[in-house]
N, C-alpha and C positions, 0 to 999 in steps of 0.2 A: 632836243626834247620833242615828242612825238606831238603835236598838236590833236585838238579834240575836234577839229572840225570834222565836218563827215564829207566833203565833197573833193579829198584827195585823190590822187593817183597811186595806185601800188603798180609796182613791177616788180618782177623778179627774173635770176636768167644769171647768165655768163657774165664775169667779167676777164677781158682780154686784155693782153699788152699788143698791142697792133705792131706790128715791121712792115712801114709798106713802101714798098719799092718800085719806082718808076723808069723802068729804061729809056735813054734816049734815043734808042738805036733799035732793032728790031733783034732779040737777043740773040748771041753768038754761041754755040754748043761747045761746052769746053775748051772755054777763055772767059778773058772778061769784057763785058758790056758796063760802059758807065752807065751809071744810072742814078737817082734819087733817092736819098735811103735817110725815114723818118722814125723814130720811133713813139709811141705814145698809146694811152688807154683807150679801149674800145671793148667791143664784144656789143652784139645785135642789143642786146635787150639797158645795156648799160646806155648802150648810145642815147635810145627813145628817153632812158629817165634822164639823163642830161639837156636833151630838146626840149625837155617838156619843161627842166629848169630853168630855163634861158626864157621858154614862153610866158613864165610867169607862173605852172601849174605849182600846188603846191605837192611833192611827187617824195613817196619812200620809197627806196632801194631794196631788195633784202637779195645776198649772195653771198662768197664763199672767196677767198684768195688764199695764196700762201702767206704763212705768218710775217716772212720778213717785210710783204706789199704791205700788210696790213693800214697803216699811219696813211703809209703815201696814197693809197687808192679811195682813205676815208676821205684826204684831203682833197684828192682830186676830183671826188666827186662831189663835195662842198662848194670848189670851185664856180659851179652849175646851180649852186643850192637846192642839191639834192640830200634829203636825210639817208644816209647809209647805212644803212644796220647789215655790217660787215661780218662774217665767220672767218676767224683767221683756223688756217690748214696747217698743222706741224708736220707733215708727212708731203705733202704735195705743192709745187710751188703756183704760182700764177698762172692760169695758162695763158698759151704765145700761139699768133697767127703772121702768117708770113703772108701779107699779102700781093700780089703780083700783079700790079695796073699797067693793062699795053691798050692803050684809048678808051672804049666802053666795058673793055673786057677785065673781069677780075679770076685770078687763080691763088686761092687760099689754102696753104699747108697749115695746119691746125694743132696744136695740141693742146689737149684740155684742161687739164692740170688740176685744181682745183674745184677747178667747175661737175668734177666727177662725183666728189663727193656731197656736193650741196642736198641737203634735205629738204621738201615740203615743208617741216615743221616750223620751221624757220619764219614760218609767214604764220601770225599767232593769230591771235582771234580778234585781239586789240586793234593787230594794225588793219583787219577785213573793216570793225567796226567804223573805222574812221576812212575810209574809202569808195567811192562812189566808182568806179573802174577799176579792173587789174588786167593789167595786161603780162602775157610772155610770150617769146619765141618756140619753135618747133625743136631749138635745144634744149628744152628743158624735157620735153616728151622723149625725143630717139634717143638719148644716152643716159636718162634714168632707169636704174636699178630696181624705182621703187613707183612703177604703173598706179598699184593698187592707194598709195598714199596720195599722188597727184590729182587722181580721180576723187579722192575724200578731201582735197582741198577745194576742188572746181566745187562739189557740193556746198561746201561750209560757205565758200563765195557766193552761191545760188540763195542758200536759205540768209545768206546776211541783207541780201538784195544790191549787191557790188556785179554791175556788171562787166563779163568778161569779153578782153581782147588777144587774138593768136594772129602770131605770122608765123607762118609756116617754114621760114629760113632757109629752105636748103631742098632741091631739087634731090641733088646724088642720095642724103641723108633720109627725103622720103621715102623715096623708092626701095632702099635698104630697110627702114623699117616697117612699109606696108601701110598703101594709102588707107583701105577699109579700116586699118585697124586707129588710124592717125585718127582718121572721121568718129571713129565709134568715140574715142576718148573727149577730143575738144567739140563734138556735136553739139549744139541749145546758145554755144558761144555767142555773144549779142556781133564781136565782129571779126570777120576774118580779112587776113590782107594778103593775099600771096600777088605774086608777079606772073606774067601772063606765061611762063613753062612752069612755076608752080601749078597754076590755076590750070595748066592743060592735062596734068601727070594725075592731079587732083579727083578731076571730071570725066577724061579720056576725050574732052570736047577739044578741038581748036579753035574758035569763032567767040571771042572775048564775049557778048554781048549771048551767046549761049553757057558758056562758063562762068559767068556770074550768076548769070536766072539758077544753074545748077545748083550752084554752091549755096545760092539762098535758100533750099530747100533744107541746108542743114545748120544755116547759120541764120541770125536776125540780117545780118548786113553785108554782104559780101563786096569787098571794097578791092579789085584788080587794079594793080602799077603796068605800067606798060611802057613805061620812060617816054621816050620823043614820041611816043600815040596816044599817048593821054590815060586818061582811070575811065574802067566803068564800075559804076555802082550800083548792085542791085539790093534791096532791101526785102522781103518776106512779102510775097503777095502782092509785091510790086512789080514794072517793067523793068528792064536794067537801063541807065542813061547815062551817056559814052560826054567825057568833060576831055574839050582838045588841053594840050600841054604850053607849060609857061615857055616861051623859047630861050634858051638857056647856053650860053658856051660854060661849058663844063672844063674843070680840071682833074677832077678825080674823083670817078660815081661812089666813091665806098661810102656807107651808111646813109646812100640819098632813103633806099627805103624805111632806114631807122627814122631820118630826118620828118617824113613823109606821115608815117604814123604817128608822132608825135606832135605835127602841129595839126592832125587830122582829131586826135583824142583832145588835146587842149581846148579845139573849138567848140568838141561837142559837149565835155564838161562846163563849156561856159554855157550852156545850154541854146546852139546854132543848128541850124537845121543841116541837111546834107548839103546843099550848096555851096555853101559858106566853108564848112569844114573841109570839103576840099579845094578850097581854092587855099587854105588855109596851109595844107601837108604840102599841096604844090607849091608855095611859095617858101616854103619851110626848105623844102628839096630844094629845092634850085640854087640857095643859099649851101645848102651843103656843098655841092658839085662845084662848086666854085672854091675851095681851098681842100690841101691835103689833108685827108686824114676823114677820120666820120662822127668826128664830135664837133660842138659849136666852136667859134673862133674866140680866143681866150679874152678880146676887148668886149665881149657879151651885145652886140651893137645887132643883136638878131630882131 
């Protein structure tokens, strides 16, 4: 049941079934390479509502699966104590990402599945009222159908006073649907988070600590990852200020940036200043990178 508080988390977005696969070897073309081979839920935006489970926030779901996930995807995102307000798909099954870990590097084959059909509407007015944040990924913008309804929900979010958060997800996927037009949509956003070849493809800038200042020009908060270089932060009208990185032996980067936003929004909902909140996502990440897969680890010890 949906609590009447007003200082939750909304997210909304993909939900995936992750395959992520680890070589041991440097892969072989046309043979086999042993390797690591995991399966479990993920997708960018499900990840962040799971972190944010684990952090304590208290965080609705709203997304889209095939019918026969339906049960198990509610469940597994209860697991996190996430509220799930699930759309089950009779047409379309779950979508699957194959993901391909060779050290820092990830190579993701993708199908969507579900996540095709998800609606705006789905996110009601109830669950804006009780919300103090919403955050989604850059999947929900390139492979919607429906622009003109996304843009009538970032409003109805505006006038509720729910501030929004975007990750822009996917370098290949901006560039295919066109930076200007990415901007024009998620512009006034209180925070943005891309990673420093987002943030470059974004701005046309290379120089982190000028790609931020940029970015704030169209967002409140422009928050750059940059793994082993740390985050810079610039804010609306402020300098940008470069935070060096936790030092981390990593196992496997997938959903550090999901991880990262999640303990970044948890902080600021507890109402922390920028400081705090990132020392907060950085600690959150580094915690990811350390076990497979890009959700929390299932003894909750985060």
């Amino acid at each position: 049941m949906l609590s009447l508080m007003t200082n939750r988390l909304l997210v909304f977005g993909d939900v995936i079934n992750d395959i992520v696969v680890v070589p041991s070897a440097p892969i072989r073309r046309n043979t086999d390479t042993p390797s690591s081979i995991s399966q479990q839920p993920g997708g960018s935006a499900s990840n962040v509502a799971c972190w944010l489970g684990v952090l304590g926030s208290p965080v609705d779901f709203v997304g889209r699966v095939g019918s026969a996930d339906l049960e198990s995807q509610t469940r597994a995102f209860a697991t996190f104590w996430v509220n799930a307000q699930l759309t089950a798909d009779t047409d379309l099954p779950t979508g699957s990402i194959v993901v391909l870990v060779e050290g820092d590097d990830r190579t993701m084959l993708t199908e969507r599945g579900a996540n095709k059909a998800f609606s705006f509407d789905q996110i009601t007015d109830t669950l804006l009222a009780s919300a103090s944040i919403m955050h989604f990924t850059g999947y929900s913008v390139f492979h919607s159908g429906a622009i003109e309804s996304l843009e009538q929900l970032l409003a109805r979010a505006r006038n509720a006073g729910v501030r929004v958060s975007v990750d822009p997800a996917s370098v290949g996927d901006l560039s295919d649907f066109g930076v200007g037009r990415f901007i024009e949509i998620t512009k006034g956003a209180s925070y943005i988070f891309p990673n420093l070849d987002e943030g470059r493809i974004l701005t046309g800038l290379s120089r982190p600590l000028e790609i931020s200042a940029e970015l704030s020009k169209n967002y409140g908060c422009a928050v750059l990852t940059m793994g082993p270089d740390g985050v810079v932060v610039c804010s609306k009208g402020s300098n940008p200020i470069h935070f060096a990185a936790i030092p981390t032996v990593g196992v496997d980067p997938t959903g550090a940036g999901d991880a990262f936003v999640a303990g970044f929004l948890d902080s600021i909902n507890r109402g922390t200043d920028l400081e705090p909140a990132v020392s907060a996502g950085q600690q959150t990440a580094s915690r990811a990178v350390q076990k497979l897969g890009a959700r929390p680890p299932l003894q909750h010890n985060v």
